[in-house]
VOKE-820954 format. One line per field, with one value per residue (C-alpha): residue number from 1; residue in three letters; x, y, z. Coordinates in steps of 0.2 Angstrom, whole numbers, plus 5000, padded with zeros to 4 digits. Layout:
<pts>
k: (NUM, ...)
r: (ALA, ...)
east: (X, ...)
north: (Y, ...)
up: (Z, ...)
</pts>
This chain:
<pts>
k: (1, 2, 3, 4, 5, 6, 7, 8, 9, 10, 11, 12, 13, 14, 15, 16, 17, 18, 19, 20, 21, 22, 23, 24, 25, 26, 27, 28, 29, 30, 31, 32, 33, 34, 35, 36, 37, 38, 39, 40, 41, 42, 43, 44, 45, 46, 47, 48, 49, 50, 51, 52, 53, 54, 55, 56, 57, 58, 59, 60, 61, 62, 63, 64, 65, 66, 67, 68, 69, 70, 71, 72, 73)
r: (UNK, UNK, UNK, UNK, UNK, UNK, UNK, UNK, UNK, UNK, UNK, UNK, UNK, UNK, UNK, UNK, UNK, UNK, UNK, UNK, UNK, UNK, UNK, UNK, UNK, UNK, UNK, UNK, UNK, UNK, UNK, UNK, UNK, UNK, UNK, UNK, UNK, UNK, UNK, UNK, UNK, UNK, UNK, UNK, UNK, UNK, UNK, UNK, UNK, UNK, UNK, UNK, UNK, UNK, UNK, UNK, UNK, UNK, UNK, UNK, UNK, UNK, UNK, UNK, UNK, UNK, UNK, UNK, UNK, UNK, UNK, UNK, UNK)
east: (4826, 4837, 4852, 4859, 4855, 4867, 4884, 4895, 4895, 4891, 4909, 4913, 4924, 4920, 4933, 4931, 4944, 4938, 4947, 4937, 4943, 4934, 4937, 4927, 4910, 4909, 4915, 4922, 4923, 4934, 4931, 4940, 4927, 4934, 4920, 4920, 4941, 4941, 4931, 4923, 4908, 4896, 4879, 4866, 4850, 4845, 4836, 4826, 4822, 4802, 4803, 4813, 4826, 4841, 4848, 4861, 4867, 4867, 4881, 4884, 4895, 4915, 4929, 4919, 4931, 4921, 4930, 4921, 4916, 4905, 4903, 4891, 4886)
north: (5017, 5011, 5002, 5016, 5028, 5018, 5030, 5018, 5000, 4996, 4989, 4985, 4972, 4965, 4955, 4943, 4935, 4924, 4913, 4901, 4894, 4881, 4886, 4873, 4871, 4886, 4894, 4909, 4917, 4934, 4942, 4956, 4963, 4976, 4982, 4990, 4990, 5001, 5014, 5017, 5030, 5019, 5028, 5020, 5030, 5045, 5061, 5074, 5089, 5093, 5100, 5083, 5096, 5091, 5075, 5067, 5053, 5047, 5036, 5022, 5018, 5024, 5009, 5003, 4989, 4980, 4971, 4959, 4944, 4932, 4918, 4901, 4891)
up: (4934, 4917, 4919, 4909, 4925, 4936, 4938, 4948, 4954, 4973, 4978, 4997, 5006, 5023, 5032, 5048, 5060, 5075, 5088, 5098, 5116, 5126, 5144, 5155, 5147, 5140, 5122, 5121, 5104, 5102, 5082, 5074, 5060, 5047, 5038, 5019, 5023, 5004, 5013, 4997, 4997, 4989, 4983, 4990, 4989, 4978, 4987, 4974, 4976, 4976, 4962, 4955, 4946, 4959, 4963, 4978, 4982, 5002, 5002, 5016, 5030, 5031, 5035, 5053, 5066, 5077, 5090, 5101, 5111, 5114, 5126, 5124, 5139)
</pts>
């Protein structure tokens, strides 16, 4: 592939909060995880057709929150 074959820049923005307590001997961590917050489409793949006279694009993942926990002992 030629660099002239390239029709848009990749462009996605991950953002991470966390807050950590010590309770006793154990860590608890709690995260709030926003990921590609520009919901951009980016392309990330080409599929052809068998006879290579089509092409699409297979983008990636929409705007995504994760919420979670985790706890060390």
């Amino acid at each position: 592939m030629a660099v002239a074959d390239i029709e848009e820049l990749f462009e996605q923005l991950d953002l991470r909060v966390d807050r950590r307590f010590v309770i006793g001997a154990a860590r608890l961590v709690v995260y709030l995880e926003g990921l590609n917050v520009t919901d951009r489409a980016n392309g990330e793949e080409y599929v052809y057709s068998v006879d290579y006279a089509r092409r699409s694009t297979i983008t990636g993942l929409p705007a995504i929150a994760v919420v979670g926990a985790r706890v060390d002992l």
